[in-house]
C-alpha positions as CSV (number, residue, x, y, z in Angstrom):
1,X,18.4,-13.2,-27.5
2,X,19.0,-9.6,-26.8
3,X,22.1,-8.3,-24.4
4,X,22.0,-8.1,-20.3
5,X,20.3,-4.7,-20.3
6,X,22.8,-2.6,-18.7
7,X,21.7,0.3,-15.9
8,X,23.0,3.4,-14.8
9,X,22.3,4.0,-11.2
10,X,21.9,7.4,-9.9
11,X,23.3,9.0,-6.5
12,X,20.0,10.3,-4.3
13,X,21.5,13.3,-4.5
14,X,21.3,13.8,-8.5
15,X,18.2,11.6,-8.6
16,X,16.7,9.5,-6.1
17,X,15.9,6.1,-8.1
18,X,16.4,2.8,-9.1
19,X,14.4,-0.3,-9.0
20,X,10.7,0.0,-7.0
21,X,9.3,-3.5,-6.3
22,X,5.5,-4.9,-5.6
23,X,5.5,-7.1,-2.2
24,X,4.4,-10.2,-4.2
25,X,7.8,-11.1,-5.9
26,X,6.2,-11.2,-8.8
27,X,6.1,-8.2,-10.5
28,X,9.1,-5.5,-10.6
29,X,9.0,-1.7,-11.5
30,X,11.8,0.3,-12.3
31,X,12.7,3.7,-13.5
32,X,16.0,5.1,-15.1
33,X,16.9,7.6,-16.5
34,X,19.4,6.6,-20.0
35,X,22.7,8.8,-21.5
36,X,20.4,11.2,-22.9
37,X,18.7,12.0,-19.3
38,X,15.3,10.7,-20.8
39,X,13.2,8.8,-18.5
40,X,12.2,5.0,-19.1
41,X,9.7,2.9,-16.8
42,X,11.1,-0.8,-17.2
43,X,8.8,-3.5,-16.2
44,X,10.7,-6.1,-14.8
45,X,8.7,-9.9,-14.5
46,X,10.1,-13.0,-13.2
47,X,7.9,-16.4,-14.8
48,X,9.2,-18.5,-11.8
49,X,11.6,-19.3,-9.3
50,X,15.2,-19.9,-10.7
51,X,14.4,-18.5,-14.4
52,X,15.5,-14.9,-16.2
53,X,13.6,-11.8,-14.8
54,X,12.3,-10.5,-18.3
55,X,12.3,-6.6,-18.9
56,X,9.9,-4.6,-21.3
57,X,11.3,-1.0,-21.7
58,X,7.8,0.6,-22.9
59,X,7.9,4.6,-21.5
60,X,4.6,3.8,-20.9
61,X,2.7,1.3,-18.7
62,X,-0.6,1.4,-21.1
63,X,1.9,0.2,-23.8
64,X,3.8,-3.6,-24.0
65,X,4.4,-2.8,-27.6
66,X,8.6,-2.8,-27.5
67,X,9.5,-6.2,-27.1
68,X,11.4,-7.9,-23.8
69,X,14.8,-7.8,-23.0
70,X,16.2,-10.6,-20.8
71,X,18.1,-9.5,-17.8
72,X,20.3,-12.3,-15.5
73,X,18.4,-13.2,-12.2
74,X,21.8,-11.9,-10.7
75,X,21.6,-8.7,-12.2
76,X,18.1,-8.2,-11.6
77,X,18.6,-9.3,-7.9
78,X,21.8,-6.7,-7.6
79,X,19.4,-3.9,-8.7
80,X,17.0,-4.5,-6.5
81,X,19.4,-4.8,-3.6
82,X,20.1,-1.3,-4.6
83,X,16.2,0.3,-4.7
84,X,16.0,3.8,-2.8
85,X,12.5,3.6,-3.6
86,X,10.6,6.2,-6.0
87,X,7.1,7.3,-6.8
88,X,7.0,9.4,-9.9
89,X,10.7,10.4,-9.1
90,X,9.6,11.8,-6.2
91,X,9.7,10.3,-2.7
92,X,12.8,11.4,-1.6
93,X,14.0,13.9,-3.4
94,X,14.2,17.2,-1.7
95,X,12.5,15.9,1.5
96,X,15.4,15.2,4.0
97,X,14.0,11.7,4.5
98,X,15.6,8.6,4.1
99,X,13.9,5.9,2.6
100,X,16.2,3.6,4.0
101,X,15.5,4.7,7.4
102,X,11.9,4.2,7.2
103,X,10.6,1.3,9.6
104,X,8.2,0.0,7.4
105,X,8.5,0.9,3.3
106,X,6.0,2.4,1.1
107,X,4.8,0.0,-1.6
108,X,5.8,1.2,-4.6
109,X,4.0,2.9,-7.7
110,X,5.5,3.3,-11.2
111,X,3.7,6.8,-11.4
112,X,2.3,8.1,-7.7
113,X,4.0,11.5,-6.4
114,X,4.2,11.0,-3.0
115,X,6.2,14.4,-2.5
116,X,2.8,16.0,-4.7
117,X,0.0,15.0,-2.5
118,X,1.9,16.5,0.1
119,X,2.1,19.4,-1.4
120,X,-1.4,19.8,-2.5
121,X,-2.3,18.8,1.2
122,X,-0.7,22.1,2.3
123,X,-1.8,24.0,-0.7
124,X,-5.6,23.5,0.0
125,X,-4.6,24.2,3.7
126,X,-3.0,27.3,3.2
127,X,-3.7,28.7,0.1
128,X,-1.7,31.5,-1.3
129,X,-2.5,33.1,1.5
130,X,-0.6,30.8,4.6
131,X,-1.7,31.0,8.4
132,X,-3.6,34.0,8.6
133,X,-4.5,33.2,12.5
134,X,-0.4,32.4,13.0
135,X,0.9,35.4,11.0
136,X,-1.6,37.7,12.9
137,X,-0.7,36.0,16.4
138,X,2.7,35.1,16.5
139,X,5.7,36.9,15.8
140,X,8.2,35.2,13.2
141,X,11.0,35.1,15.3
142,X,8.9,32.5,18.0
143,X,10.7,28.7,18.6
144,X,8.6,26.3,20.0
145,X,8.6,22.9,21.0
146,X,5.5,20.9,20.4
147,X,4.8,17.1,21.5
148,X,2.6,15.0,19.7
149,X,-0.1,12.8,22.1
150,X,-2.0,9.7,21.7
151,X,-5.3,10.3,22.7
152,X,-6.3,6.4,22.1
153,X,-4.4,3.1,22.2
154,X,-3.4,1.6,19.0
155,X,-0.9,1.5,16.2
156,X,0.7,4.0,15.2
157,X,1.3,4.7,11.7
158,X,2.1,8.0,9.2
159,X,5.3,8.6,11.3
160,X,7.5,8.5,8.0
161,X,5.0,10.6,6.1
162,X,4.7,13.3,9.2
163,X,8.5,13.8,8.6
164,X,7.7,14.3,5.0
165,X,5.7,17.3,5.9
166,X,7.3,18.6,8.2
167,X,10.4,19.3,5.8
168,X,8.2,20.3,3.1
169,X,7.3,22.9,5.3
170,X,10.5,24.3,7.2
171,X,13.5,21.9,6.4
172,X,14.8,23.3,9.4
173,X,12.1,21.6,12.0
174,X,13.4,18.5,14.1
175,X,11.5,16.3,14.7
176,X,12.5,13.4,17.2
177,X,10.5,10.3,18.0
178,X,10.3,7.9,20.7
179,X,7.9,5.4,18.5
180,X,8.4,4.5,15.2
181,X,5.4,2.9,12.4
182,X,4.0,0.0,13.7
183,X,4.8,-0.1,17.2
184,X,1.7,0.3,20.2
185,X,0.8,3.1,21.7
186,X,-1.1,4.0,24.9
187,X,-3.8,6.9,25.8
188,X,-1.9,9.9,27.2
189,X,1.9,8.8,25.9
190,X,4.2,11.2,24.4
191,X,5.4,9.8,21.3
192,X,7.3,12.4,19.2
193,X,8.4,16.3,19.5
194,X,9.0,18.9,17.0
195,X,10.7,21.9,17.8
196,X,11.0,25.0,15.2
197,X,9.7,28.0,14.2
198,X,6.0,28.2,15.8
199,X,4.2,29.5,12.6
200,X,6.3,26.8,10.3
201,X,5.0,24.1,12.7
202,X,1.1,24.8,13.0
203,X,1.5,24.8,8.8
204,X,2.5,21.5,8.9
205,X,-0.1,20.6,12.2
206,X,-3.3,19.6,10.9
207,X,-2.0,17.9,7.4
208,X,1.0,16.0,9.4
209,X,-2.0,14.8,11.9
210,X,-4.8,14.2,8.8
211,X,-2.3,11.7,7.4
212,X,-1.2,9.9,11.0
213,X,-5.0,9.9,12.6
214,X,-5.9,8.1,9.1
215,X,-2.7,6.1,8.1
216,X,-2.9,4.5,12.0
217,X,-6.7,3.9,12.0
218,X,-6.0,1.7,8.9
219,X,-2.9,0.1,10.8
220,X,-4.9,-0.4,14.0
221,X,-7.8,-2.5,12.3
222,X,-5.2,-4.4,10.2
223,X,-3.3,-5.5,13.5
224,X,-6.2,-6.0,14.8
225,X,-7.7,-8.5,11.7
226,X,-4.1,-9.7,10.8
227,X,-3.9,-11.7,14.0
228,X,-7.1,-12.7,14.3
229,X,-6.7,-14.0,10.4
230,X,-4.0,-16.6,11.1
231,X,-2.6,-18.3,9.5
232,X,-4.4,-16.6,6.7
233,X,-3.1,-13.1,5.5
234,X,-4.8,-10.0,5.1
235,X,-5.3,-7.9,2.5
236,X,-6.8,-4.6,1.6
237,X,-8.7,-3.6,-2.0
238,X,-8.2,-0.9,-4.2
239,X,-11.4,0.8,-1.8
240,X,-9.2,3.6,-0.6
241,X,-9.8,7.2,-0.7
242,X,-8.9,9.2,-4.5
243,X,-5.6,10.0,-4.2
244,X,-4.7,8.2,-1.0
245,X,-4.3,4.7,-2.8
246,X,0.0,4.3,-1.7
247,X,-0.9,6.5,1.4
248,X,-3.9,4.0,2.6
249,X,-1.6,0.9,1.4
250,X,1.3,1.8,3.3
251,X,-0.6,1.9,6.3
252,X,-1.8,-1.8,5.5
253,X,1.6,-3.0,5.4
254,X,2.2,-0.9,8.7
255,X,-0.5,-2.3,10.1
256,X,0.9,-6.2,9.5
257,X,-1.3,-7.0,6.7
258,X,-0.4,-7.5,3.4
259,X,-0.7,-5.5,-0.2
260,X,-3.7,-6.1,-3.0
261,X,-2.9,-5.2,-6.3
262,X,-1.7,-1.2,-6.5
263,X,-4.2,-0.7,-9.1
264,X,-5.3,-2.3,-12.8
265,X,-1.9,-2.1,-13.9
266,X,0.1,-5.0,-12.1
267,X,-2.2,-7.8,-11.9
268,X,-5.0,-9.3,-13.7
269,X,-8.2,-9.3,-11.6
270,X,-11.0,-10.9,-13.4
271,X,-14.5,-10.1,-11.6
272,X,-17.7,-10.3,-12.4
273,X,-18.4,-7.4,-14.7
274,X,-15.3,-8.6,-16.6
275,X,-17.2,-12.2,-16.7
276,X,-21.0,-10.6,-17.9
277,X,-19.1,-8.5,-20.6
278,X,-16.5,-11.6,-21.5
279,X,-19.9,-14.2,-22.0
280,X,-18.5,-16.8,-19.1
281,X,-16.1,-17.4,-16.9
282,X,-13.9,-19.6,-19.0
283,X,-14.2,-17.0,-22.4
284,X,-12.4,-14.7,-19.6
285,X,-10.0,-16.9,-18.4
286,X,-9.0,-17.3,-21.9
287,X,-9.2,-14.3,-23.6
288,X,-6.5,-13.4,-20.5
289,X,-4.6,-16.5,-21.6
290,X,-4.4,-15.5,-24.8
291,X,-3.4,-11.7,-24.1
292,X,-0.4,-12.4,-21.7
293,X,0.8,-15.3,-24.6
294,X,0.7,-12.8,-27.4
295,X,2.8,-10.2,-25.0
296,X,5.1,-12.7,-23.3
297,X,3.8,-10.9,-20.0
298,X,4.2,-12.8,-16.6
299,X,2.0,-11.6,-13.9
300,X,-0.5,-12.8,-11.5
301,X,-3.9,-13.7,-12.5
302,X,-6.8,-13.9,-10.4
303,X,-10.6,-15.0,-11.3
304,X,-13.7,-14.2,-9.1
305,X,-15.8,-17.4,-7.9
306,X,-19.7,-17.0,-6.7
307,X,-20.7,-20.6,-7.1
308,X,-18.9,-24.0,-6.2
309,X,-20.3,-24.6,-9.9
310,X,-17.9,-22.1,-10.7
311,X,-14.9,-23.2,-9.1
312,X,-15.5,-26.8,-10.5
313,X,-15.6,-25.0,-14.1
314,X,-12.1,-23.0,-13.7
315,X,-10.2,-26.3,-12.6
316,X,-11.6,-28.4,-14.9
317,X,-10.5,-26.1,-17.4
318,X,-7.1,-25.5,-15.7
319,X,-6.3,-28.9,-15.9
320,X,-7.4,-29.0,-19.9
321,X,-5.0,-25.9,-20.6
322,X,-1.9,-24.5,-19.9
323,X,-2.9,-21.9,-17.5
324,X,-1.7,-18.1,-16.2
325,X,-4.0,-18.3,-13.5
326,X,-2.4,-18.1,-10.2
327,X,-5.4,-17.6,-8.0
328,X,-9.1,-17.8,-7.0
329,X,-11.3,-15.7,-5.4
330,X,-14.0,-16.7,-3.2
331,X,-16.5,-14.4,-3.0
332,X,-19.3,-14.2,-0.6
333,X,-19.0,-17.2,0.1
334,X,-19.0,-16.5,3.8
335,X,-23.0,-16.0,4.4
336,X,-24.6,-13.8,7.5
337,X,-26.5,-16.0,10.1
338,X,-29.2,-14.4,11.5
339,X,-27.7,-14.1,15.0
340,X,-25.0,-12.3,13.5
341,X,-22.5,-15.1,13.3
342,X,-21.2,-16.8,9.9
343,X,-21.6,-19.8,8.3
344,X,-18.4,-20.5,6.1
345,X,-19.2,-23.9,5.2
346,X,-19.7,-23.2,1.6
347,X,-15.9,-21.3,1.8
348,X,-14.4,-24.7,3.2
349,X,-16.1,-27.0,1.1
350,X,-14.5,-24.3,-2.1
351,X,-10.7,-24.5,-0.5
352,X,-10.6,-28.4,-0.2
353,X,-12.3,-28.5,-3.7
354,X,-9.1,-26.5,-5.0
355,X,-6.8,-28.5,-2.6
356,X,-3.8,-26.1,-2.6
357,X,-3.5,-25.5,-6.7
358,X,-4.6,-22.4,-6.6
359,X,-3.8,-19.4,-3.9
360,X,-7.2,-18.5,-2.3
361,X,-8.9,-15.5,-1.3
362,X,-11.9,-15.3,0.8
363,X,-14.0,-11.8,0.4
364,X,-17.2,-10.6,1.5
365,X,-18.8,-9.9,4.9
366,X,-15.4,-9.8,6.4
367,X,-15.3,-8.0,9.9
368,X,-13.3,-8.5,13.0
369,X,-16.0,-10.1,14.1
370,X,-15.8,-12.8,11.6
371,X,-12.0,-12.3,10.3
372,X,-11.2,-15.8,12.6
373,X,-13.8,-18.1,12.2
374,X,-13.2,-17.3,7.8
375,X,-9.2,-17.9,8.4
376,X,-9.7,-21.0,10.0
377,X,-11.2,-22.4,6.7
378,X,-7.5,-23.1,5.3
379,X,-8.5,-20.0,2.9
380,X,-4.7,-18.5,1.4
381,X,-5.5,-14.5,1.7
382,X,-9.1,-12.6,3.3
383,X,-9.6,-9.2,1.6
384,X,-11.2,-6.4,3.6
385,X,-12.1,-3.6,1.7
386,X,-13.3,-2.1,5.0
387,X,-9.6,-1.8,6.1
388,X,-9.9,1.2,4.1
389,X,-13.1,2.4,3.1
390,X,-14.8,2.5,6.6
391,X,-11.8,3.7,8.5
392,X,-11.9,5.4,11.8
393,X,-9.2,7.6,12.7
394,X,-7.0,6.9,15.8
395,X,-6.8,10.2,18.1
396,X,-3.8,12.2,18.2
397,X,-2.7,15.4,18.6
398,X,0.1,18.1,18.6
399,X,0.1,20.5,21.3
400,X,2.9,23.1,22.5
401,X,1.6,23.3,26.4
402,X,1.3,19.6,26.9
403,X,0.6,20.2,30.7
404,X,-2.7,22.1,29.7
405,X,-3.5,19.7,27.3
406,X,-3.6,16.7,29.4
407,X,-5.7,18.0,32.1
408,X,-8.4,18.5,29.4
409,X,-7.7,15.4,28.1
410,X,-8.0,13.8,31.5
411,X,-11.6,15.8,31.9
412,X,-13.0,14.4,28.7
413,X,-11.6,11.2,29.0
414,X,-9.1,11.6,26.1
415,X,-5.7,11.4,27.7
C-alpha cells in the first residue's frame, strides 16, 4: 500500500485552496498545488462509513488512469476541516470575500471560475468602453450611498455573490447588510446599502441585481417546495442556465433544498438514452459495475425506472450481484389527473417494492402544486428541474433616492 499522501496547505493570501467537497459525503475534490508549484486535482472517495478515503491524483478529471493513493480517514477529515473553498482557483482570490463568512457555501466545482463569470458579466455590460451614460453624467469625484429594496416578499439569495461584484468593480465600495442568504424578506424593506464612488456603483448595479433577482427566485420556489416536500428532500437537475450551473445550485442550497449531481463528472446517472444505447437496463447496470471495478472508483450510482417491471428487474438483479448502485429513480411515475391533481399510486406502490434498499427519487410533473401529495409517498429525494429552468426572478432593486423610489413603488404597487 502506498504512503499517507502528504499536503501542503496554502495561506488565502498566496493561494486560496485546499479541499472542495460535494454535499453528499460521498465524493471529495481537492486541488493542490505540489513543491514544483504545479497544480493537481485529487479526487478524494470514501467506499463507506469508518473505511480509508481513497485518493486518485489524475491532473485531469476525464482521466483515472494513475492509480489510488490511500489517505487515513483522519487525515482526510483534518483537510477538509481546513477547505477555504475553490472553483478553478478562483473564488476568493482577489475578491475581498471571505468564504468563511458566507451564510450559506457554494457547492463546489473542480473546474468552475466563479471570479470568471463575474467578470464576463461586467465585460458584456460594459465593454471596453464602461458607463457611457455615468461617465457623461456624473463627475468622478461623486460618493453616493445607494440601498437595495425588495420589491416582493421572498428569499433572498446572491447576497454573497453581490459582494463579489461589487469588489470586482471598486474594492473600495462598502457594502453593509441587514439580511443575509436565506433569510425572508418583505415588499418595500431595506435590506442592504452600498456607499462609494457613484459611477463604480451603477457598473456593478444591474450585474449585482441579474444574479440576486435570479439566485433568490430559485431560493424562493425551493423554500417554498422544500417544505411542502417533507420529509422528502428537494433537489434540483443539471437544467440550469449555460454557465450558471454553481451560480443556479448555490441558490438551491440557499433556498433549503438540496444539490443533484454538479455535472457528469461526480456521479453516475444512468437514464434512458444510456439504457436504449446500453441494450437493457441490466447491460447498463453492469457495464457501470464493471467500469467502477476495473478503476477502484467509489461513487454514487443512480438508474432511471419507467415501469414497476423495471424496478422488479434492477433488484432482482441487485440481490444476484454485488452492486454499486446506490439509488433509484422514479420517473414519471406521478401521472396528471384530469382535474389537475395527481395520482401517485404507481410511485407508492414502486417505494414499498424497494422497501428502503435503495435511496429514491421521484421526478416528473413535479410542481408546488403537487410537491406534498409526491413526498407523502415515503419517496427519499423529488427532483424539480423547474427549480431552475422555469425560474422567475424575485424583484429588487438598487436605488440612491430611496424616498423617490418608494412613492413610485407605492403607485405601482411594487413597494
Amino acid at each position: 500500500m502506498n504512503p499517507p499522501l502528504k499536503f501542503s496547505i496554502h495561506s488565502p493570501t498566496r493561494f486560496p485552496l485546499a479541499i472542495n467537497f460535494f454535499p453528499l459525503d460521498i465524493f471529495r475534490v481537492g486541488i493542490y498545488r505540489d513543491r514544483q508549484s504545479k497544480m493537481h486535482i485529487l479526487n478524494l472517495y470514501k467506499p463507506s462509513p469508518g473505511l480509508l478515503w481513497k485518493c486518485c491524483g489524475p491532473s485531469d478529471l476525464r482521466s483515472y488512469s494513475s492509480g489510488l493513493i490511500q489517505i487515513s480517514t483522519s487525515t482526510a477529515h483534518g483537510l477538509v476541516s481546513r477547505k477555504i473553498t475553490a472553483m478553478s482557483a478562483s473564488v476568493t482570490k482577489g475578491s475581498g470575500i471571505s468564504i468563511k463568512s458566507m451564510a450559506i457555501q457554494p457547492p463546489s466545482h473542480p473546474t468552475y471560475d466563479l471570479r470568471g463569470i463575474i467578470k464576463l458579466a461586467l465585460a458584456e455590460d460594459s465593454a471596453d468602453f464602461g458607463d457611457v451614460t455615468s461617465l457623461a453624467t456624473i463627475p468622478s469625484d461623486i460618493v453616493v450611498d445607494a440601498f437595495f429594496l425588495a420589491k416582493e416578499d421572498g428569499t433572498v439569495a446572491g447576497i454573497a455573490l453581490a459582494d463579489m461584484v461589487f469588489q470586482e468593480v471598486d474594492p473600495s465600495i462598502r457594502v453593509e447588510w441587514s439580511q443575509k442568504d436565506g433569510d425572508y424578506i418583505h415588499k418595500g424593506l431595506q435590506f442592504g446599502k452600498v456607499s462609494g464612488q457613484a459611477r463604480s456603483i451603477l457598473i456593478a448595479e444591474r450585474v449585482a441585481l441579474n444574479f440576486m433577482q435570479r439566485m433568490s427566485g430559485i431560493a424562493t420556489l425551493t423554500k417554498a417546495m422544500a417544505d411542502a416536500a417533507s420529509p422528502a428532500r428537494i433537489l434540483e437537475t443539471r437544467k440550469t442556465a449555460p454557465g450558471l450551473r454553481l451560480v443556479d445550485k448555490w441558490a438551491v442550497l440557499i433556498g433549503g433544498g438540496q444539490n443533484h449531481r454538479m455535472g457528469l463528472f461526480d456521479m453516475v446517472l444512468i437514464k434512458d438514452n444510456h439504457i436504449s444505447a446500453a441494450g437493457s437496463i441490466i447491460n447498463a447496470i453492469k457495464s457501470v459495475d464493471l467500469y467502477l471495478q476495473q478503476r477502484n472508483l467509489k461513487m454514487d450510482v443512480e438508474v432511471e425506472t419507467r415501469t414497476l417491471e423495471e424496478v422488479h428487474e434492477v433488484l432482482h438483479y441487485a440481490t444476484q450481484k454485488k452492486t454499486s448502485l446506490t439509488r433509484m429513480m422514479l420517473d414519471n411515475m406521478v401521472v396528471p389527473l384530469p382535474n389537475g391533481d395527481v395520482d401517485v399510486a404507481m410511485l407508492k406502490e414502486a417505494v414499498d417494492i424497494i422497501n428502503g434498499r435503495f435511496e429514491t427519487e421521484a421526478s416528473g410533473n413535479v410542481t408546488l402544486h403537487t410537491v406534498q401529495k409526491i413526498g407523502q409517498t415515503g419517496v427519499t429525494y423529488i427532483s424539480s428541474g423547474a427549480l431552475t429552468h422555469s425560474v422567475k426572478a424575485l424583484d429588487i432593486s438598487l436605488k440612491i433616492d430611496t424616498e423617490l423610489a418608494l412613492q413610485v413603488g407605492r403607485r405601482t404597487k411594487r413597494a
